[in-house]
N, C-alpha and C positions, 0 to 999 in steps of 0.2 A: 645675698644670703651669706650667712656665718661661711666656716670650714666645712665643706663633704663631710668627713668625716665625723664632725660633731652631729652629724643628723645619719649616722650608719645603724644605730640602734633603731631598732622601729617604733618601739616602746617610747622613748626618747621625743621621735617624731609626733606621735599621736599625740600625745602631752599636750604641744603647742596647738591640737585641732579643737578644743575645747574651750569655755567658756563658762566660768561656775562661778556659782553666790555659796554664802556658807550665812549660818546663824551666830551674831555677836558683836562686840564689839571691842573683841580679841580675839588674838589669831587664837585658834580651836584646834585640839587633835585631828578632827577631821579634816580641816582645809591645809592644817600642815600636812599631813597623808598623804592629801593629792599632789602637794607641789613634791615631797620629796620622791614618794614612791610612785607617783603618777604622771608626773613631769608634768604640772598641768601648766600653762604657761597662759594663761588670761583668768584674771577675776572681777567679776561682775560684784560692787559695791552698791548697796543699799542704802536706805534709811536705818533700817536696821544695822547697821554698822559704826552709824554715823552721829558723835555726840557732837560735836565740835569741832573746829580747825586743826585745832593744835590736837587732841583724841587721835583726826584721820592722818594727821601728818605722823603721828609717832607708830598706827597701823600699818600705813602705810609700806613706811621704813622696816616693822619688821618681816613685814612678807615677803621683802625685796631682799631682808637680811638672808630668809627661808631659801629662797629661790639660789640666792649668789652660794652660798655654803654646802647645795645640795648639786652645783655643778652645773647651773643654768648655763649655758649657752649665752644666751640674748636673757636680759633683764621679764620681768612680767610685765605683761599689757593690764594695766587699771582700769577697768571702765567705769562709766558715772553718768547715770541718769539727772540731768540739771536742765532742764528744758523754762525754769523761768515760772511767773504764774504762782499757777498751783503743785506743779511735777518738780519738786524739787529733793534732791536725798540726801543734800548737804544745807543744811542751815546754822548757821554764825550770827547774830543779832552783832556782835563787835566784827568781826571778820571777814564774813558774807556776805554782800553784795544781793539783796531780793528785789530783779527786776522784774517788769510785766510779763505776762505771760505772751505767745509769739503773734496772738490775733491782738490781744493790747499795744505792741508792738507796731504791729500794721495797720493799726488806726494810726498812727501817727503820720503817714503815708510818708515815712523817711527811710529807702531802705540804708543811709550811711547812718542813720542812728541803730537801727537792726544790725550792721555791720560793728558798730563800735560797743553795742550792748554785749553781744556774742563774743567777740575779745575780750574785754573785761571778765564777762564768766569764764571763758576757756583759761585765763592767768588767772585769776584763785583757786581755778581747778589745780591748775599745773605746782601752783607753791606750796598745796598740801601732796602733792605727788602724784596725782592722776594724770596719765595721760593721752587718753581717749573719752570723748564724749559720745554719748549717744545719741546723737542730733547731728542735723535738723530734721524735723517731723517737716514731712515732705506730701503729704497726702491733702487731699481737693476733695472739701466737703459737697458732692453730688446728693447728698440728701439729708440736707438740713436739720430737717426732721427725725431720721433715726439713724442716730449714729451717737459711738461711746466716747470721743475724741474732744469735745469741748471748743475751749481758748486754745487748745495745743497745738494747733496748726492754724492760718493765718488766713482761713476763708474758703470758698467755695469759686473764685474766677483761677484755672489753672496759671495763668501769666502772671496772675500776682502772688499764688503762692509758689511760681516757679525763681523770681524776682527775689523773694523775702529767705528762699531759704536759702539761694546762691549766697545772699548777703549773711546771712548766718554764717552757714560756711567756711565764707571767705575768712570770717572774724576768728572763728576756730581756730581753722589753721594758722593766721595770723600769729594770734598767742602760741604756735606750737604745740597745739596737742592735733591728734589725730580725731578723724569722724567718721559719722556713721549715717546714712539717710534712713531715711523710717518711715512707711510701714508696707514696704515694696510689695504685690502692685497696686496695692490703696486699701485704708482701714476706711475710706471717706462716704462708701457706699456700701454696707454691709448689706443685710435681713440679717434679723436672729429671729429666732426662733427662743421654746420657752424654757430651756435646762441648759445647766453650765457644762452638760456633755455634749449637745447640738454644738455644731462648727457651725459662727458667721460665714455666712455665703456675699461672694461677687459675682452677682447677674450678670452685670455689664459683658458686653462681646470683645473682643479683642480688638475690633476697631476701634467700640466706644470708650476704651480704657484711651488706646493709640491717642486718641483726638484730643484729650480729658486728664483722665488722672495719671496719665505715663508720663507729660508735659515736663514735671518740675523734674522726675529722675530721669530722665532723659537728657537736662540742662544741667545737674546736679553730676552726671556720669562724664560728660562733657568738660565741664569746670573742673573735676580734678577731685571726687568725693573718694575717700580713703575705703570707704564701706559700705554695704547696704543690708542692712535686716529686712529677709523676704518672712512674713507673716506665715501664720498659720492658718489663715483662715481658707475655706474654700472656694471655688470657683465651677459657675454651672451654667454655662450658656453657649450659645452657636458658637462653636472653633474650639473650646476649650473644657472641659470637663477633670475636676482634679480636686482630691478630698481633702489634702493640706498644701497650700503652697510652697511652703520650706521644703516639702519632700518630694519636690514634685522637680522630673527633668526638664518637660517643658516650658514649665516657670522659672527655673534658676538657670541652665543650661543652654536654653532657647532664647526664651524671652529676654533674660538680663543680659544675657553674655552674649549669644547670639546676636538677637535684632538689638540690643541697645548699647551693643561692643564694649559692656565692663568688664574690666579683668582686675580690679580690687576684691577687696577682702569680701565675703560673701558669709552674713550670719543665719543661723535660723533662730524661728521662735524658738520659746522654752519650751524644751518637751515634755514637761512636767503639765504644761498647762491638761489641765479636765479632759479636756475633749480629747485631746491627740494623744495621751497617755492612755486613754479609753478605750479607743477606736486601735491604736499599734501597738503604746510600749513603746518606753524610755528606749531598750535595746535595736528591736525593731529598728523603732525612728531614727537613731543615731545612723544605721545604714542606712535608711533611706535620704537621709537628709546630704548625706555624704555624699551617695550616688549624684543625687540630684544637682549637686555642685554648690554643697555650702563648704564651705571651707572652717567656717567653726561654730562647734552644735553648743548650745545653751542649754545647761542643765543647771538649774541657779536655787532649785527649795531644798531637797532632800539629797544626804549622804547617800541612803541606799539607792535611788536612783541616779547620780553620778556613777557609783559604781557599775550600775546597771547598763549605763554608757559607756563607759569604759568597756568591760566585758562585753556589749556589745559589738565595738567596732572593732577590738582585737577577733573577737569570731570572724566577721565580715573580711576581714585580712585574712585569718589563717584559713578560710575555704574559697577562697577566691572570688568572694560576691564583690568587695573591695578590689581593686586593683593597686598596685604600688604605685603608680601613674598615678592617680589620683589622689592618694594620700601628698606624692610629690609635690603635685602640683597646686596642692591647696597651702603645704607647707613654704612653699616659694610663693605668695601671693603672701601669707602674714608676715613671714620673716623681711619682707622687703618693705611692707607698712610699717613694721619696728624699727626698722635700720634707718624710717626717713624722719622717725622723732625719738632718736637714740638720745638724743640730751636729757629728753624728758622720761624718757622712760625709765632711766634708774636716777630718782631724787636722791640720792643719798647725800649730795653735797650739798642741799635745799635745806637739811634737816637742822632746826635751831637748836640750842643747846636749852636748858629748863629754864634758866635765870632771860632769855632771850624773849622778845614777844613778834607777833607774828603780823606783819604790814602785808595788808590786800591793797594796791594799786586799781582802781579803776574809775573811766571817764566821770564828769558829774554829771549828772542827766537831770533836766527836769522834769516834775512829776509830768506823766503823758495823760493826757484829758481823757482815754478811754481806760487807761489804769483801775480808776476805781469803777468804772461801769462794769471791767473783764473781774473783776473780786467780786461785786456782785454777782453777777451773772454764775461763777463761779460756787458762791455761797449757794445759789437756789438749786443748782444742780449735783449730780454725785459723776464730777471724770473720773472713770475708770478706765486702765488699759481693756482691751476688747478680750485679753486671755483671760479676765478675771471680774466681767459683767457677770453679775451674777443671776438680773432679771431680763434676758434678752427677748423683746417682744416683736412679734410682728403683725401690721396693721392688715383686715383683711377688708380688700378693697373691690367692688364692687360695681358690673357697668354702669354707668349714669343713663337715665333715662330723658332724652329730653322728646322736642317735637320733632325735631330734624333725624333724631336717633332712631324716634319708633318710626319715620315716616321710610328710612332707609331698610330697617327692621322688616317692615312687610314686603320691603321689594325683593331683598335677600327672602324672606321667607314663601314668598310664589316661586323665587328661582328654585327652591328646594325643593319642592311642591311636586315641581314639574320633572325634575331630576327624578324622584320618585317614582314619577310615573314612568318615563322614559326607561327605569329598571324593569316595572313592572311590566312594560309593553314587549321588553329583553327577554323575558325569563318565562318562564311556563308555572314558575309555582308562586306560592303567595308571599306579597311584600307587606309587610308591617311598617308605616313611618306616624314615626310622633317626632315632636320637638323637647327640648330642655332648655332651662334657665339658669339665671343665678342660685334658683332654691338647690338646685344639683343634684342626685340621685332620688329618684320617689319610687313609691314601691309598687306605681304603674309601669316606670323604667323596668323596675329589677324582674317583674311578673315578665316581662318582655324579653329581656335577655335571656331567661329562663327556659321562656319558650321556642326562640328560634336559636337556629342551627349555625349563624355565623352572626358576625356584627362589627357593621358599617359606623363609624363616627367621623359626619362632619366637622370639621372646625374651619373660624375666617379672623386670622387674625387672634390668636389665643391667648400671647405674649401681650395684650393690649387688654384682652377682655378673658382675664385670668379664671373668670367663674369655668369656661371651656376647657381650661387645661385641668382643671381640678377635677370637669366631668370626666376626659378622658380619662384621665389613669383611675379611677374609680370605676369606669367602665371595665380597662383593662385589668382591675385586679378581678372584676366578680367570672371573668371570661377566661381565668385561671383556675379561679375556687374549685374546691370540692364539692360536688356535687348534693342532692340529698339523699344519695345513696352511698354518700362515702366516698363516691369514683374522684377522681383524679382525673377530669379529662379538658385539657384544652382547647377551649372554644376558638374556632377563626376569629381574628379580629382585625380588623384594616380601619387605620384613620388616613384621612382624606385632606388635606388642609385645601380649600380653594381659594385662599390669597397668598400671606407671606408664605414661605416654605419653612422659616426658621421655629414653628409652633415646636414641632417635635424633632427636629431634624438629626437630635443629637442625641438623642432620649433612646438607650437601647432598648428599654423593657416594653417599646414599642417595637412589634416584630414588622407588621406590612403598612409600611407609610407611602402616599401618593401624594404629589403635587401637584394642582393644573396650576400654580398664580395666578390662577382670577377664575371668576366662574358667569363668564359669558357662554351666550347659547354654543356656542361655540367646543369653546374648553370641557364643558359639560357632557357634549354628545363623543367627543374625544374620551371622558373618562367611561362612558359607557360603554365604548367599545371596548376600551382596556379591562373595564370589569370582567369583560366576558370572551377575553382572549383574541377581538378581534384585531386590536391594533398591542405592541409591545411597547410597554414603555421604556424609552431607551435612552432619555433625557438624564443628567444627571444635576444635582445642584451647583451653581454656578459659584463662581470665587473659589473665595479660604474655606467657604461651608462647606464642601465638597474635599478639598484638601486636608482638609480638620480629621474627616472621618476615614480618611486612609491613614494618614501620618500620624496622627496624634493618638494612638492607643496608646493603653497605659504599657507604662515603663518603668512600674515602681520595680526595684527589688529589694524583696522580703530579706530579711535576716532570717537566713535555713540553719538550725543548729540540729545536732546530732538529738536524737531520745535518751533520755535520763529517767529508768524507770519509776525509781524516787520522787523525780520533780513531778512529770509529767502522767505517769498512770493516773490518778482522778481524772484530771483533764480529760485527758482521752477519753473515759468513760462519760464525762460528758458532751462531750464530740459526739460520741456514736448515738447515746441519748436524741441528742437534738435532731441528730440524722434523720434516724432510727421513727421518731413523735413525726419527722416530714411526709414519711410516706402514708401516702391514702389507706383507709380504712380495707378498702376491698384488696389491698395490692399487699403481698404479705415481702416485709423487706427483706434486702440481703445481709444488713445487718442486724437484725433479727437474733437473740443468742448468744452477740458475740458483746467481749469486755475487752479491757486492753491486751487481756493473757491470750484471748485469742490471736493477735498477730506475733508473738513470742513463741519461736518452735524449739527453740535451747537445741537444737541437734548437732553431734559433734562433727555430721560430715557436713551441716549448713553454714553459709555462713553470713549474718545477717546485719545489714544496716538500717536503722529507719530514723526519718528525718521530721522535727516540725517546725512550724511558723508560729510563733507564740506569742503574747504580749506577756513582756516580762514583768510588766508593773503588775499587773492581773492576774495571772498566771498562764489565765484563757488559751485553750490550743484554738488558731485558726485553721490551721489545717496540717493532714500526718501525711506522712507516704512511708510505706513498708517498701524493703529489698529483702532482696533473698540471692545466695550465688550456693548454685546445689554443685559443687567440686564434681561430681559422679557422672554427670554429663555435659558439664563446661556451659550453665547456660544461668545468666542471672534473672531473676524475676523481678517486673514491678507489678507486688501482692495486694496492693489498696493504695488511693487518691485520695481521702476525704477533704475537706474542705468546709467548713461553717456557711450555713445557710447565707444567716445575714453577711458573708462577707467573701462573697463569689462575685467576678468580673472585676479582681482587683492586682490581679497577676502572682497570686497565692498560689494558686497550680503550674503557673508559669516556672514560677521559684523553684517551689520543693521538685517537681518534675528534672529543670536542668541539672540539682546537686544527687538526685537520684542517679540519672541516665552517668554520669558522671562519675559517680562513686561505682557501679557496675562496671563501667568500663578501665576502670582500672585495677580490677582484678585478674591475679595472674591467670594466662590460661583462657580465658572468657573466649567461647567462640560465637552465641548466640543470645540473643535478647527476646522476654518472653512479656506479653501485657497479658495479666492474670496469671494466675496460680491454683493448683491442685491440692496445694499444700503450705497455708492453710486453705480451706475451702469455704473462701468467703466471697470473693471477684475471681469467676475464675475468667473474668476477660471484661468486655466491653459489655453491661447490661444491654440488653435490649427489650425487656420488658413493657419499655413504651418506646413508641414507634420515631415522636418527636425527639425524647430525650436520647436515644439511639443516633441519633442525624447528628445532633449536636454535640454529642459524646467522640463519635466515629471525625467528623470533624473536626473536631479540638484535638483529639491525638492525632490524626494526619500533618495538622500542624505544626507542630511539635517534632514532626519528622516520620513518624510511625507508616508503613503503607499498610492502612486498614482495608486496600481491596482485596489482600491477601488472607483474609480472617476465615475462620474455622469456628462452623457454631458448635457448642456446647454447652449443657445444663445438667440441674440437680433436677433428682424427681422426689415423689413421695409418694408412699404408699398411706392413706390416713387409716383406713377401716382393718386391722388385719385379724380382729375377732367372726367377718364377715367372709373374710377373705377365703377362696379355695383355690389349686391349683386349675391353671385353662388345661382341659383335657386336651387339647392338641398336642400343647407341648410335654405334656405327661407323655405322651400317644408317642412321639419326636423323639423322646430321648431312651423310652425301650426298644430302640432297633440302632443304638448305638454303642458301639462296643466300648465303655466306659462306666466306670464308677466313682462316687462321691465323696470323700472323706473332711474330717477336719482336723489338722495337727495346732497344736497351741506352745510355744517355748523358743528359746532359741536354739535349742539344737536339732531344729530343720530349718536350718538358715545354709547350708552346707546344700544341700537337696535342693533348695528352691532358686540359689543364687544365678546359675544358669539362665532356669527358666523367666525370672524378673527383668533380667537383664538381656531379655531379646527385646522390651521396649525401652525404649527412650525419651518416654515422656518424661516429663518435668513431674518430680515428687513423687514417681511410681519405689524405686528402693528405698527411699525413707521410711512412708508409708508400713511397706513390711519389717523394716526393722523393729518400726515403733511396732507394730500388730506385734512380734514375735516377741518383744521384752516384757509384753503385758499380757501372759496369758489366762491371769484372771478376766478379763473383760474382754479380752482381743480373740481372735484366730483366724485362718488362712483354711479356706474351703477348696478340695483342689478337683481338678477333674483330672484322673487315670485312667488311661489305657491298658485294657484289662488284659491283653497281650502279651506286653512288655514291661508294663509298669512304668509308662514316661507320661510324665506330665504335659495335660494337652492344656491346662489354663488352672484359673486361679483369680481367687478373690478375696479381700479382707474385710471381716466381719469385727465387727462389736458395739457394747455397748455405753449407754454416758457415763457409767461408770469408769471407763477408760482413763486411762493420765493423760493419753492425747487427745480426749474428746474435747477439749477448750479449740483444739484446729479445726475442728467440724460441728458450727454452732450450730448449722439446724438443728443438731441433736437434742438442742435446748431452746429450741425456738416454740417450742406447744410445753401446754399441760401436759399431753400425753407422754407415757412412757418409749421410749422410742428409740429403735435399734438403727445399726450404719451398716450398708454395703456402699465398698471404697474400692476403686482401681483395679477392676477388670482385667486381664491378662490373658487372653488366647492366644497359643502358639503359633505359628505364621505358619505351622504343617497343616493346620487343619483347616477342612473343606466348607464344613457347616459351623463358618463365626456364629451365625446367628442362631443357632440352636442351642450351640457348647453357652453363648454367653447368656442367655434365659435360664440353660439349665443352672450356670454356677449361681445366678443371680436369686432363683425359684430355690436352693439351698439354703442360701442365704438369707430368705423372707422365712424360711421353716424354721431354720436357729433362733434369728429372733423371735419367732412367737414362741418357742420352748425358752425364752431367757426373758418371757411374759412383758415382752414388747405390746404394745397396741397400734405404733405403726412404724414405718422403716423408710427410710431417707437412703438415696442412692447418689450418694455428691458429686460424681463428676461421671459423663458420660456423652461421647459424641454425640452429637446430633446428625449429622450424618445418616442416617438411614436405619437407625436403632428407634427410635419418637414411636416408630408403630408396632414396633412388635414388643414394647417395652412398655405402652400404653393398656398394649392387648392384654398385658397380663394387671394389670390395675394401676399401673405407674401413672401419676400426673405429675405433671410440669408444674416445678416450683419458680425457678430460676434460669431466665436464657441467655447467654454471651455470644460474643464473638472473641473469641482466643486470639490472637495477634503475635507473631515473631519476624525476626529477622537478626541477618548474622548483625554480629555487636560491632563491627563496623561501619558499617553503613548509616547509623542512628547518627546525626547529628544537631545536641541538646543547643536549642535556641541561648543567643546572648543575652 
């Protein structure tokens, strides 16, 4: 590594973590930018750049002029896609050297001719000034059949393309330029699917890669490979589950660096490509990819998305999602591959003068006999990189029926038969079994599911005889659906696999999965029992399958950046939209009425931070989280979690959650930490409206550190009818034998008078509340209960209506057609005897104003549950909304890594 101090800037630093293409074939205002203001210190060279020898030699030279004059450090890393074939981005008919391509190559079965063809290309790289190639394509074509990759890798037996691309390699670096392996952990076995926003998927298991397609980078890591580009494609099978590989910790961190001990230069895909710009964003992705231990992000089509990169990872630094550690040590990993081809890496003494002509040195080869078969072949086909397949198909494949199959078929199907029955003999109520096929859901299945009250799916072997895995999760979604009544309610659903265990093993949106591996009479009467509680299942799955699903949760971290009302308020709106369209017909939501102004309280004694996870390329919020730190009582609030439907289980809550908890605790003063809020009155805790989603709610923040056994229920009511409404003569009856009277003041100048009595609670949002009632006495007022005695205030309540300035805090307000009035924040004095009377009467005031301010019904936002539900029912209140309230002092929280 250079001088310490030449890398003290950090700015400086991050320069060198990048990796960009720019449009031309002259240097551009934009690519001069990055190098001077952005210290970008690698550039990815195209065809688009690329006219000629002498063109890229004089390009070249002045980028490197850019670099040296703006204070570089260390010269610029050139990169150059020349893989030979068809993949080439430099072509010279006088200059250029057009060998076979690397599977043309490999017919030749010489790997010292593949040694000596790769040196040849890597010194005409190097004489027009490049000096990094991007090769050797290192991937093992496991499926012949569908895959984007062509002649560009040298076959499908791992040892021979492990063989061919050492000897590439070696020839590389021979000539002095540096390398790069490709397309880490394999392009060779993809599935696409049909849109250029679907991710290529790798099936394979981590063993079957281990055995197979890890073989050549494994040899390749070994031998002394400079670099490796881990893909973007994803990965979905027993041990491993990951939606891009570049951004992925277990794949760059684990997998390369870990189990296959490299500690070279570490690239990601482009994050430009379709899918991953889709699915994250440019910015996003640039932290994740970072996390996940690349050490330099590719961002090679669009300005605006480099910049987007850039501002990305400086966010990810300046909140700490980035560590300096990491930036470090990505930076000592490139600067130490630049310093081992410093010759080549600033050509300037290479550069001819005009009158000068430009000699390529390389071996003579004879023509190689699969040459023109691989141009053929080549001709018939369209090689595309896999980021930019534009028709990705997948074959849908079908069990084979033969004699031996059906004859195994019915034996398997009596073993069922009887299983069946064996329930049936278990249980007292009725058993429904039918079987399924290839044809896959019929609308005797869906009548069926319909009708009974849980459901049982066998599978044998699913991963083999795919039509089974396609019936489950189709099962599994209709045992979610809404109902035909609108409801929302999820059905039991238990799949059973009775051979491999790896069917669904890893598959979350499977909740109750059972194993016996095999289904002997045996195994069978074992599951029987287990159905019905008489034996526990206490097995677990054997191996890395089992370890996979402790260890390997995701670990992405999101890029949390601050709210930008400007950027992000649409978004947000449609955030809560999507939310908002989730909830069942019957179930009325909590967000309901609210926009983004609902989480904005602008109050001068609050003080407020909120965070999101965005795709910057899109705009798209993935998910918000509101703060709140109320000075008045030292206690900061987390006021909402949202989260994007489609993109939950991916460590989005995880994210914004830790730069919440994090951002409250460093408020001066902070003594206590609150999950929900009063103020706004939107969450004012942990839903529990449904019983499941409560479990896993209350869960997830226990996780997170939170002690949910310590919760406090609380909810909104509603009054709907208040044209029908009359007062319950009891309590009419109750409050004429107590010595007290009713009033309303409206203004702030009974803020003096009431300051006291507010301030004998401590809830969280009770003196704002009044503040705000008292500045708005068009819409607002404070109903109080006096003692007729003395004139002391025995409680108090704040009334108004949507008219209000603060009614955007209290969106049921706006949640119906109807016209609809607000009683907010309850206050009886701790002197007195009958809570429960004083707080009906201030409440029964409150329901009278509004219907004099021609309300039709009245919404009462926040109220213990505690032992208020009946006598708050009696008078007409229904339960809109129910929580669990959540606190703890603000030290004790400690926000997950």
């Amino acid at each position: 590594m250079d001088s310490a101090s030449d890398w003290d800037d950090m700015n400086r630093a991050m320069g060198q973590l990048f990796m960009m293409g720019f449009d031309g074939t002259e240097v551009t205002p934009q690519i001069q930018c990055l190098i001077e203001q952005h210290h970008l210190g690698t550039i990815l060279l195209t065809a688009k750049n690329l006219i000629s020898a002498e063109q890229t030699t004089k390009l070249v030279l002045d980028l490197q002029t850019i670099a040296h004059k703006a204070g570089h450090p260390v010269p610029l890393a050139i990169a150059l896609d020349q893989e030979n074939g068809g993949v080439n981005s430099l072509f010279d008919p006088d200059y250029i050297h057009q060998f076979p391509s690397a599977m043309g190559v490999a017919a030749t079965g010489s790997t010292e001719m593949a040694f000596q063809i790769a040196k040849a290309t890597a010194q005409a790289l190097g004489s027009v000034g490049v000096n990094w190639i991007m090769g050797p394509v290192l991937d093992v074509l496991t499926n012949v059949k569908n895959q984007p990759l062509g002649v560009r890798t040298t076959g499908d037996d791992a040892e021979e393309v492990s063989r061919y691309g050492v000897a590439f390699m070696k020839g590389y670096k021979d000539a002095g330029i540096a390398t790069c392996g490709k397309h880490f952990p394999s392009y060779g076995n993809l599935e696409f699917l049909g849109s250029s926003l679907d991710v290529p998927i790798i099936t394979d298991s981590l063993e079957q890669l281990s055995l197979s397609a890890l073989v050549p980078f494994r040899n390749a890591v070994s031998q002394g490979v400079d670099a490796m580009m881990v893909g973007g494609c994803a990965m979905s099978s027993a041990g491993i589950e990951v939606m891009h590989a570049c951004l992925s910790q277990q794949v760059v961190d684990e997998l390369l660096r870990e189990d296959i001990g490299f500690d070279g230069v570490v690239v990601s895909e482009c994050l430009e490509m379709e899918a991953l710009s889709h699915n994250i964003g440019v910015g996003g992705g640039t932290v994740m990819a970072t996390n996940a231990g690349c050490d330099l992000v590719l961002v090679c089509r669009s300005f605006a998305g480099q910049q987007e990169a850039i501002a990305g990872m400086k966010t990810g630094v300046e909140d700490g999602v980035i560590t300096k550690s990491r930036i470090q040590n990505s930076l000592r990993r490139v600067l130490e591959m630049k310093a081992k081809y410093r010759n080549r890496l600033l050509p300037l003494s290479n550069i001819l003068e005009s009158e000068e002509e430009l000699l390529i040195l390389s071996p003579l080869v004879k023509p190689l006999p699969a040459s023109a078969a691989s141009r053929s072949l080549m001709a018939r086909s369209s090689v595309k990189s896999p980021t930019e397949y534009s028709q990705w198909e997948r074959s849908l494949a079908s069990p084979p029926v033969t004699g031996s199959n059906t004859a195994l078929g019915m034996v398997g199907e009596s073993i069922f038969k009887e299983f069946g029955r064996a329930i049936a003999r278990q249980r007292n109520g009725r058993v429904l079994h039918t079987s399924y096929t290839a044809n896959g859901v019929r609308p005797v299945h869906e009548n069926l599911i319909n009708r009974a009250s849980a459901v049982i799916v066998l599978t044998a072997d699913a991963n083999r005889n795919l039509y089974q895995h396609g019936f489950t999760k189709h099962v599994a979604m209709i045992c979610k659906s809404v109902n035909a009544h609108g409801e929302k309610r999820e059905k039991p659903f238990v799949v059973i696999s009775l051979s491999s265990p790896y069917d669904f093993a890893l598959d979350s949106s499977i909740g109750t999965y059972i194993c016996t591996y095999d289904f002997t009479d045996t195994a069978l009467q074992a599951l029987v029992n287990v159905l019905f509680g008489d034996l526990s299942p206490t097995g677990s799955l054997p191996g890395t399958i089992n370890q996979s699903q402790k260890v390997h949760q995701s670990k992405q971290h999101w890029l949390v950046e601050s709210w930008n009302e400007q950027r992000d308020a649409e978004a947000l709106d449609k955030l809560i939209q999507s939310l908002h369209q989730e909830t069942p017909v019957s179930q009325k939501s909590e967000l309901a009425g609210c926009s983004y102004s609902t989480f904005l309280l602008r109050h001068e004694s609050v003080d407020e931070a909120h965070f999101v996870v965005r795709n910057s390329t899109t705009r798209a919020l993935y998910g918000f989280c509101s703060t709140y730190y109320f000075r008045s009582i030292s206690t900061g609030v987390l006021g909402a979690m949202l989260v994007a439907p489609e993109r939950r289980k991916l460590s989005i809550g995880n994210s914004l959650h830790s730069r919440a908890i994090k951002a409250l605790q460093q408020r001066d003063g902070i003594k206590r930490l609150q999950l929900g809020s009063r103020l706004p009155s939107v969450f004012l805790g942990i839903p529990t409206s449904s019983n499941l989603e409560r479990k896993r709610l209350r869960r997830w923040f226990a996780d997170q550190g939170w002690n949910t056994t310590l919760s406090r229920p609380v909810c909104s009511m509603m009054m709907p009818n208040l044209s029908s409404w009359s007062p319950p003569a009891d309590v009419a009856r109750s409050l004429q034998h107590q010595d007290m009277q009713f009033d309303i003041v409206q203004g702030p100048e009974y803020a003096a008078s009431l300051n006291d009595h507010v301030r004998t609670s401590s809830r969280q949002g009770m003196l704002e509340v009044y503040q705000l009632a008292l500045t708005d006495p068009d819409a607002s007022g404070i109903i109080r209960a006096i003692r007729s005695s003395d004139d002391a205030v025995l409680g108090t309540v704040v009334v108004c209506t949507t008219k209000a300035k603060w009614a955007d805090t209290m969106p049921a307000l706006k949640s119906s057609n109807q016209v609809t009035g607000g009683i907010s924040s309850p206050i009886v004095s701790p002197s007195v005897g009958e809570y429960s009377t004083l707080l009906q009467g201030l409440i029964l005031h409150g329901i009278q104003w509004a219907k004099y301010q021609q309300a039709q019904a009245v919404v009462l936002d926040h109220i213990d549950g505690d032992g208020n539900f009946d006598s708050l029912t009696g008078m007409g209140f229904k339960v809109m909304h129910s929580f669990d309230e959540v606190s703890c002092d603000a030290d004790t929280l400690k926000p997950l890594k």
